[in-house]
C-alpha positions in Angstrom: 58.1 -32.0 140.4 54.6 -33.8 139.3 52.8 -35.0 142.9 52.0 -39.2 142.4 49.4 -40.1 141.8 48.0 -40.8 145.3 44.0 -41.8 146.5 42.9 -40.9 150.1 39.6 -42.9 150.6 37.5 -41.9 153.3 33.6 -43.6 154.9 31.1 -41.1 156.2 28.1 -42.1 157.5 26.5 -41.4 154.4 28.8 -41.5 151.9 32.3 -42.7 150.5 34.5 -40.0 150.2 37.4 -40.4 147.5 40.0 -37.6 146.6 42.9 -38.2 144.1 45.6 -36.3 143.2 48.2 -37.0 140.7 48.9 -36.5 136.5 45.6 -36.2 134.8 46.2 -39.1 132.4 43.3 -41.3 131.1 45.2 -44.2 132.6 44.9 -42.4 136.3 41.3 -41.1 135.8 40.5 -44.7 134.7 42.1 -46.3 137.7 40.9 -44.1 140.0 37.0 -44.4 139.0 37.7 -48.4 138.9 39.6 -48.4 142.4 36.5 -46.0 144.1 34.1 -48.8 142.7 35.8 -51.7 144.5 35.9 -49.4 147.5 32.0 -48.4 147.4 31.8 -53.1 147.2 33.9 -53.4 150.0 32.2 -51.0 151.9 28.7 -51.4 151.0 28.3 -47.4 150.8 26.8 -46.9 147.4 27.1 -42.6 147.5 30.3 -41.3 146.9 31.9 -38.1 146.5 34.6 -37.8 144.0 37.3 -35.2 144.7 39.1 -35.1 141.9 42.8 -33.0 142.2 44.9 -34.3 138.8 47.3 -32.1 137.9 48.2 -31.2 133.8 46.2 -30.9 130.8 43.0 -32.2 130.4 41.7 -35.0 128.8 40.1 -33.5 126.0 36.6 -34.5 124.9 37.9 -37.7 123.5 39.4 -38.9 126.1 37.0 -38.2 129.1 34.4 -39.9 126.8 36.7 -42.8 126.5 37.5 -43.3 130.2 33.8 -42.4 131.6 32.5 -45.0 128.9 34.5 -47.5 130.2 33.5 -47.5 133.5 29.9 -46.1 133.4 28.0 -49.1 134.2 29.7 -49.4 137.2 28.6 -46.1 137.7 25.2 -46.8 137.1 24.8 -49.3 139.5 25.9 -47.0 142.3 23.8 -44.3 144.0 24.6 -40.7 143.7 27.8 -39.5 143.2 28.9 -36.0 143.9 31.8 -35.1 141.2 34.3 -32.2 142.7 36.5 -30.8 139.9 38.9 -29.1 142.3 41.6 -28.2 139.1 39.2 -26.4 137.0 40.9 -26.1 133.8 38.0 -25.3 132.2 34.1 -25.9 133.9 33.0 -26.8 130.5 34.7 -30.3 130.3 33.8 -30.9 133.6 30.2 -30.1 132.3 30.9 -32.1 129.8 32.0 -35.6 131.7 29.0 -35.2 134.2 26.7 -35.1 130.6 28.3 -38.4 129.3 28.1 -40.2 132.8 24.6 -38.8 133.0 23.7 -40.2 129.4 24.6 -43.7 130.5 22.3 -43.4 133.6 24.7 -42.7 136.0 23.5 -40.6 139.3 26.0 -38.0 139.1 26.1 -34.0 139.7 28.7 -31.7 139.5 29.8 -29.4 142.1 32.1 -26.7 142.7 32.6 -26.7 146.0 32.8 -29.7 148.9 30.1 -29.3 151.4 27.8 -28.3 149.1 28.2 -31.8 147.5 28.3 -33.4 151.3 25.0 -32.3 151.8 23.3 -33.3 148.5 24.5 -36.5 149.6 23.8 -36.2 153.2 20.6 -35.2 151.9 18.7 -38.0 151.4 20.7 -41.6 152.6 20.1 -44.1 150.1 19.6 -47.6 150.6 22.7 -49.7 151.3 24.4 -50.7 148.3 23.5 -54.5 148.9 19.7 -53.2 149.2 20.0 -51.5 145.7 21.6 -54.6 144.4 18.6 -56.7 145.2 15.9 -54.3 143.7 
């Protein structure tokens, strides 16, 4: 049996840290990215770290293009986002997603493993996200 699709949102000190698990739909991958938004504007953290756990086939090159288009300029307006692809079907479309985001100017890097995206965003704490807002 398929796990839910579940999202565990976390604050650090530096950073919002969301993890999702669940069928790795374009309908889930676009909720997700929209519901981690809304978290980082309650919040007011404007780093996040992305753990993403779906389950099933990926999305193609289509279809991540599709989703990360949709919610880019959210994206952009945030400050760096660390993007964990913990079901590695394949670390070219994961290669491939952080390229699109990147294209439409969002702060994002790939990682393949968890504290070594913590500390790139540890690294450096950004301005609060009503700070950036303002610039």
């Amino acid at each position: 049996m398929e796990t839910p699709y579940q999202v565990t949102i976390a604050e650090r000190p530096a950073y919002l840290h969301a993890k999702v698990v669940g069928p790795r739909t374009p309908e889930n991958a676009l909720r997700y990215l929209q519901e981690v938004y809304a978290a980082c504007m309650r919040t007011g953290l404007s780093n996040v770290l992305l753990e993403m756990c779906f389950s099933g086939p990926s999305l193609g090159a289509p279809g991540v293009f599709n989703v990360i288009s949709q919610v880019s300029a959210n994206g952009a307006k945030l400050g760096r986002i660390a993007y964990v692809e913990a079901s590695m079907d394949g670390p070219l479309k994961a290669r491939f997603a952080e390229t699109v985001a990147l294209n439409r100017a969002v702060n994002v890097r790939l990682f393949f493993d968890l504290d070594e995206a913590a500390r790139w965003l540890e690294d450096e704490r950004s301005h609060s996200l009503d700070e950036r807002l303002r610039q």
